[in-house]
N, C-alpha and C positions, 0 to 999 in steps of 0.2 A: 504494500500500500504506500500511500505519497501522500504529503501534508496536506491540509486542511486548515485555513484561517478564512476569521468571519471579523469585523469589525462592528461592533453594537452603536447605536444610538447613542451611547454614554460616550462612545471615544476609546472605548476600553477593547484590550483585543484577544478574542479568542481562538484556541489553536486545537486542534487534534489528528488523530492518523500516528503514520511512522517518524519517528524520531529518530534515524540509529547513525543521524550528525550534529543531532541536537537543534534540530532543522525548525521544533515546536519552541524552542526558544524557552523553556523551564530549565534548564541549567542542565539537565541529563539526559541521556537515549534512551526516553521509556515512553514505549506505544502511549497512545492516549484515545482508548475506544471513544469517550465525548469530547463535549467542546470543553475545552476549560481555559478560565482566564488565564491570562500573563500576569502574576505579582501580584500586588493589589489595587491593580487600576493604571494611573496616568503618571507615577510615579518611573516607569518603565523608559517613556520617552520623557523625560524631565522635565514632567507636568506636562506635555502637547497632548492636547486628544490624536488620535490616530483616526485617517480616512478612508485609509485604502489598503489592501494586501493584497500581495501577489505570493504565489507559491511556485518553486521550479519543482525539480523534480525531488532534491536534496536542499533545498535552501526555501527560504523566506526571506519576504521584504514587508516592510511597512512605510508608508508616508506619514505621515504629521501634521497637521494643520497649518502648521508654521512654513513647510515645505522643507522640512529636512526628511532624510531616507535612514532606516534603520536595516539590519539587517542580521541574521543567521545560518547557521548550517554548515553544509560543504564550504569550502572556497578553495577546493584543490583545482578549480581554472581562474580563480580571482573573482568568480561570479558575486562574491561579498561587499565588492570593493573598496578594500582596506588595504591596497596596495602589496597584498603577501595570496598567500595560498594556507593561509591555515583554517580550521574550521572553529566556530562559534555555536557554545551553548546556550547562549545568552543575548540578546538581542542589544547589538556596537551600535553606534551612530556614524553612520558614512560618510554623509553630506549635508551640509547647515545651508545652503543654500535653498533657492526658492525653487524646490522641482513641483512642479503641479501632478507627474500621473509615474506608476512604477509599472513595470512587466516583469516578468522571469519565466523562462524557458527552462528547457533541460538541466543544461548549464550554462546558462547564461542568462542576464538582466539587463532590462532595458529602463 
């Protein structure tokens, strides 16, 4: 199975499915048959609600309201874009800039 992220009405974001990159963004690689939140809310992106997820095949992304990108999972082709290839449990913050919409493919994100 392949991740699964839903972003709520709150801003708050939630994930489920395979994890085995850490790809659900809970800090460890454990399946998550439901949906379950990220943390405890908006404390995740430093306070921003969140608008949008994309899921690749091994990674996830988030956008923020603010228009920064977050991200997890794989990044053994850089699809994290954190300038390295290593993979994240934990949902990094990419880009602080003003992106308005996120994609992710296989292995790779747009």
């Amino acid at each position: 199975s392949r991740p699964s992220a839903g972003v709520a009405a709150d801003g708050t974001v939630w994930t489920w499915g395979n994890s085995s990159y850490g790809q659900l963004g809970h800090g460890e690689e454990q399946k998550r048959r439901r949906p379950t939140r990220l943390g405890q809310g908006r404390e995740v992106f430093s306070g921003a609600l969140a608008v949008m997820v994309a899921c690749g095949s091994l990674h996830t992304l988030v956008l923020t309201v603010d228009g920064s990108v977050w991200a997890c999972g794989f990044g053994g082709n850089g699809q994290l874009g954190h300038g390295g290839t290593a993979s994240k449990r934990v949902m990094m913050k990419v880009v602080a800039a003003k992106i308005v919409m996120v994609a992710a493919g296989a292995a790779h994100s747009v």
